[in-house]
C-alpha positions as CSV (number, residue, x, y, z in Angstrom):
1,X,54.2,-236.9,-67.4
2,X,55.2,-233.9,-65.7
3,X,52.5,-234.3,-63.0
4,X,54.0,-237.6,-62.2
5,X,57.2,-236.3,-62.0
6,X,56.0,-233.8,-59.8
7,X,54.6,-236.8,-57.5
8,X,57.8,-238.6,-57.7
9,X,60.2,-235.6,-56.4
10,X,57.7,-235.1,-54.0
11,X,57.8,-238.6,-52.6
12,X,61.4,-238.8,-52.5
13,X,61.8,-235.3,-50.7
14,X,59.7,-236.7,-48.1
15,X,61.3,-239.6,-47.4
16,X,64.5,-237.9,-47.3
17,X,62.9,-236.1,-44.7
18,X,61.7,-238.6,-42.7
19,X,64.7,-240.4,-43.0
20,X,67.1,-237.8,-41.7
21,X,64.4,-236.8,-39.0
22,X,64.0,-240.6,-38.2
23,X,68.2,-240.8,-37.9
24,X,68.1,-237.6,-35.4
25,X,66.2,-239.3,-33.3
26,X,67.5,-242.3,-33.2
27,X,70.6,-240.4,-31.8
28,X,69.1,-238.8,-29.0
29,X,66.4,-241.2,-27.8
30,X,67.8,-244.9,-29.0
31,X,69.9,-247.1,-26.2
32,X,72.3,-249.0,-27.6
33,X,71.0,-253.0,-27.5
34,X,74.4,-254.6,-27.5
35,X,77.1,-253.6,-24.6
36,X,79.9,-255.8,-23.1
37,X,81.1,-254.2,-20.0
38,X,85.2,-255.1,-18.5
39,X,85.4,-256.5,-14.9
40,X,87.9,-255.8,-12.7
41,X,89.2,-259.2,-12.6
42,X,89.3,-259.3,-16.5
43,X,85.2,-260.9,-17.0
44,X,82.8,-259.5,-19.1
45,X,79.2,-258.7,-18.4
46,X,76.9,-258.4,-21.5
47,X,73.9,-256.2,-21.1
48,X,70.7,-257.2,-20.0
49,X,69.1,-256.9,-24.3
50,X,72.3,-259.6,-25.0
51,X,71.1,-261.7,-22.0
52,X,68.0,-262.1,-22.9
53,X,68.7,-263.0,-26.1
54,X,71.2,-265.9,-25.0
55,X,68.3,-267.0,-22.8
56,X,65.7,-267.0,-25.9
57,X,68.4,-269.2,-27.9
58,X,69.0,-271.4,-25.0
59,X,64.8,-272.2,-24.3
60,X,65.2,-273.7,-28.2
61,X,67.9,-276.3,-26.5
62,X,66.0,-277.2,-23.6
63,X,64.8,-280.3,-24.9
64,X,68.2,-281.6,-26.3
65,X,69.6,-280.8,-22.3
66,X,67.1,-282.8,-21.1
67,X,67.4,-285.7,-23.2
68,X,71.4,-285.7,-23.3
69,X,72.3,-284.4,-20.0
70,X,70.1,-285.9,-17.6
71,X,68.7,-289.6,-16.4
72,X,65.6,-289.2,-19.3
73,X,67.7,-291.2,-21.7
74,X,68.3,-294.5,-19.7
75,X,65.0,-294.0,-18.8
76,X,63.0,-293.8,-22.0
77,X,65.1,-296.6,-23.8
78,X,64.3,-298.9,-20.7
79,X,60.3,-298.4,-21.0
80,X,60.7,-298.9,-24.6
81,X,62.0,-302.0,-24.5
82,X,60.1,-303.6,-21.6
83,X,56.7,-302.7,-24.1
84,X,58.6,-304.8,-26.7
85,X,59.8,-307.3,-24.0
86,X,55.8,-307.7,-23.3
87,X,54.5,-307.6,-26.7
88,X,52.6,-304.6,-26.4
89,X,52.7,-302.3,-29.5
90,X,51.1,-298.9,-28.5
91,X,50.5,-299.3,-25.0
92,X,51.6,-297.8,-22.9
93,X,51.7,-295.2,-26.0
94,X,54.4,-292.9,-26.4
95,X,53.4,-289.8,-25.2
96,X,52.8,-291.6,-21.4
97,X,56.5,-293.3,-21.9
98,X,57.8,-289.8,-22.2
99,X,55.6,-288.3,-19.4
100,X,56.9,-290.9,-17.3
101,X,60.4,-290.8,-18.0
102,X,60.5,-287.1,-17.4
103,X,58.8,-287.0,-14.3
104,X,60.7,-289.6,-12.9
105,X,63.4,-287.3,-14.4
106,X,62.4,-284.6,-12.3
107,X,62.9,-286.6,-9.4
108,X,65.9,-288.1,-9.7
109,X,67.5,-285.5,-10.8
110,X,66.1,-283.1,-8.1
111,X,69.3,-283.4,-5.9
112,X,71.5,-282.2,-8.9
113,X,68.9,-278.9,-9.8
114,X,68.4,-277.7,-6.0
115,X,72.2,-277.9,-6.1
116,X,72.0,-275.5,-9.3
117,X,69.6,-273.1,-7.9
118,X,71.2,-272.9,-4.6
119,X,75.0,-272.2,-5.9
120,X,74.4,-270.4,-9.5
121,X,70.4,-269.2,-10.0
122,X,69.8,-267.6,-6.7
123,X,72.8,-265.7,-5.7
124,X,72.3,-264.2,-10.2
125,X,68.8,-263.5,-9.0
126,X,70.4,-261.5,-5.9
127,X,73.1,-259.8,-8.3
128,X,75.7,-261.4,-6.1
129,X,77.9,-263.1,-9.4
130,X,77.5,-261.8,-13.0
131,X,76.1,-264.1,-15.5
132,X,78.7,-266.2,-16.7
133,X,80.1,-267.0,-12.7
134,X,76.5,-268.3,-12.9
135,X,77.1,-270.0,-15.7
136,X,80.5,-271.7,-14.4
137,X,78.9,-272.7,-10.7
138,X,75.8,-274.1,-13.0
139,X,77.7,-276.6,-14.9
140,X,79.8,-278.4,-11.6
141,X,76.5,-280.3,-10.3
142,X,75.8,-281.2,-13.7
143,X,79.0,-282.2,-14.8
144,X,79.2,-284.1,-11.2
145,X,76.7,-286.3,-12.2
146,X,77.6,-287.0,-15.7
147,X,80.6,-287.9,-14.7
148,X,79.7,-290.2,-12.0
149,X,77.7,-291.9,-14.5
150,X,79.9,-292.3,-17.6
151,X,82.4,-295.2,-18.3
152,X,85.9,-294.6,-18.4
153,X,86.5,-296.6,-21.3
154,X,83.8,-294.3,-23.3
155,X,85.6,-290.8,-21.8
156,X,88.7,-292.2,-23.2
157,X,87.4,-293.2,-26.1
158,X,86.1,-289.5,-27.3
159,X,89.5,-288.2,-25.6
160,X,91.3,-289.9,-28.5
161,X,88.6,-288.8,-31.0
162,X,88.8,-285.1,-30.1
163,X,92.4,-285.5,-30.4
164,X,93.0,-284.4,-26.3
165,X,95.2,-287.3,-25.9
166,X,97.2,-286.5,-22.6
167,X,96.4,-283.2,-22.2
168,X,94.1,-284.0,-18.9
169,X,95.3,-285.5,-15.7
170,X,91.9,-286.6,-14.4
171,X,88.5,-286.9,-15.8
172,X,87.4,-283.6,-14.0
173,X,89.1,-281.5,-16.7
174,X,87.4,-282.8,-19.8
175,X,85.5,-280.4,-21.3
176,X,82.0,-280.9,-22.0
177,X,82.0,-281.1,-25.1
178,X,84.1,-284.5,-24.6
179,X,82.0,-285.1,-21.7
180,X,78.4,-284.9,-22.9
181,X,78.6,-287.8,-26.0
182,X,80.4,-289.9,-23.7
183,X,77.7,-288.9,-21.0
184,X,75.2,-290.4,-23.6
185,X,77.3,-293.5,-24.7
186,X,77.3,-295.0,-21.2
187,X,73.6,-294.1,-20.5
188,X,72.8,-296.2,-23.9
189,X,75.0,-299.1,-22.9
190,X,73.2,-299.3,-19.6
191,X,70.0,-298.8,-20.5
192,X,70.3,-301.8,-23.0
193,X,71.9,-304.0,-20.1
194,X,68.7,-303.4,-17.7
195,X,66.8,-304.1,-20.9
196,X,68.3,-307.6,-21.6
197,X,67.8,-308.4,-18.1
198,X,64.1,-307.7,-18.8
199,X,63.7,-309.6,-21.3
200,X,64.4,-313.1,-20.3
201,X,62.0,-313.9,-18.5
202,X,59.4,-312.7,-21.0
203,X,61.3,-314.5,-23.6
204,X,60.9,-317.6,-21.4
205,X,57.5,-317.8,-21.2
206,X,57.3,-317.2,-25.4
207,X,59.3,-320.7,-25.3
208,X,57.5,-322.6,-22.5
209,X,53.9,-321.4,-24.4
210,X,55.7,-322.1,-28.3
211,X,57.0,-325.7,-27.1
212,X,53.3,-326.8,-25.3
213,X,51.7,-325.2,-28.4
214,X,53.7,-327.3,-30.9
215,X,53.4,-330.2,-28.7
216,X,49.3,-329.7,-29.2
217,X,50.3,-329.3,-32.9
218,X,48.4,-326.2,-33.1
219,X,51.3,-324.3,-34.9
220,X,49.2,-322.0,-36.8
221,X,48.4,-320.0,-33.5
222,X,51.0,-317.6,-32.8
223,X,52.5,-317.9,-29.8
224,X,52.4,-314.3,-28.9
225,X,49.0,-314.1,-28.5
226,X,48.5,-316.7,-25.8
227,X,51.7,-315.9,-24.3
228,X,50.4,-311.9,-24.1
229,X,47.8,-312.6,-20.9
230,X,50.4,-314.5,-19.2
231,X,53.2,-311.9,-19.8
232,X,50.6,-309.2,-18.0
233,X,49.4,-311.3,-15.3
234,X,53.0,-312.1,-14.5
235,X,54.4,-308.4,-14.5
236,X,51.3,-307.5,-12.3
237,X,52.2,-310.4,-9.7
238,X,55.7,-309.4,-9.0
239,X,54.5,-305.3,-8.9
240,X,56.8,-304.9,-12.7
241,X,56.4,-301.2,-12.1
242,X,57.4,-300.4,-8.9
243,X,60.3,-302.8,-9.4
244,X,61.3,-300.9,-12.5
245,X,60.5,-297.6,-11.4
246,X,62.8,-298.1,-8.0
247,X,65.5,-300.2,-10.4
248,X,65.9,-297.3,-12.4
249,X,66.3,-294.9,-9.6
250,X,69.0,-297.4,-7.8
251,X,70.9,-297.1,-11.0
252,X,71.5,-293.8,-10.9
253,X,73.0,-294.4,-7.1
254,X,69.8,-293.1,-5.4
255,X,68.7,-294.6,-1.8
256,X,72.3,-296.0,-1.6
C-alpha cells in the first residue's frame, strides 16, 4: 500500500508538471486561432484559421447549392419524367440522369459563375476586397438569375409566409432566404409543365397500340410492351435528345 501510494503522488506530481510546463508554453509559442479584425468603414475580417473553417462548413453544403440554386433541379425532374414518359424503368439509370443534368448544369450556368469569379473570387484571390465584400459581389449574379427565373406569384407567396409583407419595394430586396424556396417552387412548376408536354405524345401512342390491341382481342398483352419499341424508335426519329437537351437550355433564356 504505501508503495502504491508512493506511485500515485508521483504520477500526479508529474502531471502537474507537465501541465503547468505545457500552459507556459502555450503562452509563449501558441497563435491565437480565432481573431475578428475592425475595418475602417465599420467590416470585419475574420482571420485566415476562421476562414478556413467557414470554407470547410460550406464544401458540406455544396450539394444542396447546386441542387437549389442553380438550373440542376428543372433539369433532373424533366429526365425523370421523360424515362417514365417512355416506359423505361432504369435506363437511362440514375447515376447518368444526374451526370447529365449537372454537366449540362455547368453549362448553362457558365455565364452566371465566370460572372462570380470575375467580380468576387479573383479580385479575394488578389487581396483587393476582404472576404465578406466577396461574399456580397458573389451572391448578385446568383441572385440575378434566380430571380429572373422565379414567379412572382411564388415570391409573394413566401413574402406573406415570412411575414415581410410590404416591407420591399421591388423583388431585388428580398432576402435569400425568401428568395431561394421560391427559387425552387418555380423551377418545380416548370419542370412539370415541360414534362406534361412530354408526355402526350407517348401517352398517344399507349392508346393507338391499346385500342388496335383490343380490337385484335389480345387483351392479355400489355400494351406497354409493344408500345415500348415504338416509343424508342419515335424519340430517335425526331433527335428526342438534342430537342430536349436545347429545350431545356431555351428555358432558362439561353441563345435568346
Amino acid at each position: 500500500m504505501i508503495k502504491l501510494s508512493m506511485w500515485i503522488k508521483l504520477a500526479l506530481f508529474i502531471c502537474l508538471v507537465l501541465g503547468i510546463n505545457a500552459d507556459l508554453f502555450a503562452q509563449q509559442q501558441g497563435i491565437s486561432a480565432v481573431t475578428v479584425t475592425t475595418n475602417d468603414d465599420g467590416s470585419q475580417e475574420y482571420s485566415m484559421t476562421l476562414q478556413a473553417l467557414f470554407i470547410m462548413t460550406a464544401l458540406s453544403l455544396i450539394p444542396a447549392f447546386v441542387m437549389m440554386m442553380t438550373s440542376f433541379t428543372r433539369i433532373i425532374v424533366v429526365l425523370s419524367i421523360l424515362r417514365q414518359a417512355i416506359g423505361l424503368q432504369q435506363s437511362p439509370s440514375n447515376q447518368i440522369l444526374i451526370g447529365v443534368s449537372l454537366f449540362l448544369s455547368m453549362f448553362i450556368m457558365a455565364p452566371v459563375f465566370e460572372e462570380m469569379n470575375q467580380t468576387a473570387l479573383q479580385p479575394y484571390l488578389n487581396e483587393e476586397m476582404t472576404s465578406m465584400q466577396a461574399f456580397e459581389a458573389a451572391k448578385a449574379p446568383m441572385r440575378e438569375f434566380m430571380l429572373s427565373q422565379t414567379r412572382i406569384t411564388d415570391l409573394e407567396t413566401f413574402v406573406r409566409i415570412g411575414g415581410y409583407e410590404g416591407q420591399f419595394d421591388s423583388p431585388e430586396q428580398v432576402p435569400m432566404t425568401v428568395l431561394i424556396p421560391a427559387f425552387v417552387t418555380s423551377e418545380l412548376k416548370t419542370a412539370f409543365q415541360i414534362g406534361f408536354m412530354l408526355f402526350i405524345p407517348f401517352l398517344i401512342l399507349d392508346l393507338v397500340v391499346a385500342s388496335i390491341l383490343m380490337a385484335m382481342g389480345m387483351m392479355m398483352l400489355s400494351p406497354m410492351i409493344v408500345s415500348l419499341p415504338f416509343k424508342l424508335m419515335l424519340f430517335v426519329l425526331v433527335d428526342g435528345w438534342n430537342l430536349i437537351f436545347g429545350t431545356l437550355a431555351t428555358s432558362f433564356g439561353m441563345g435568346v
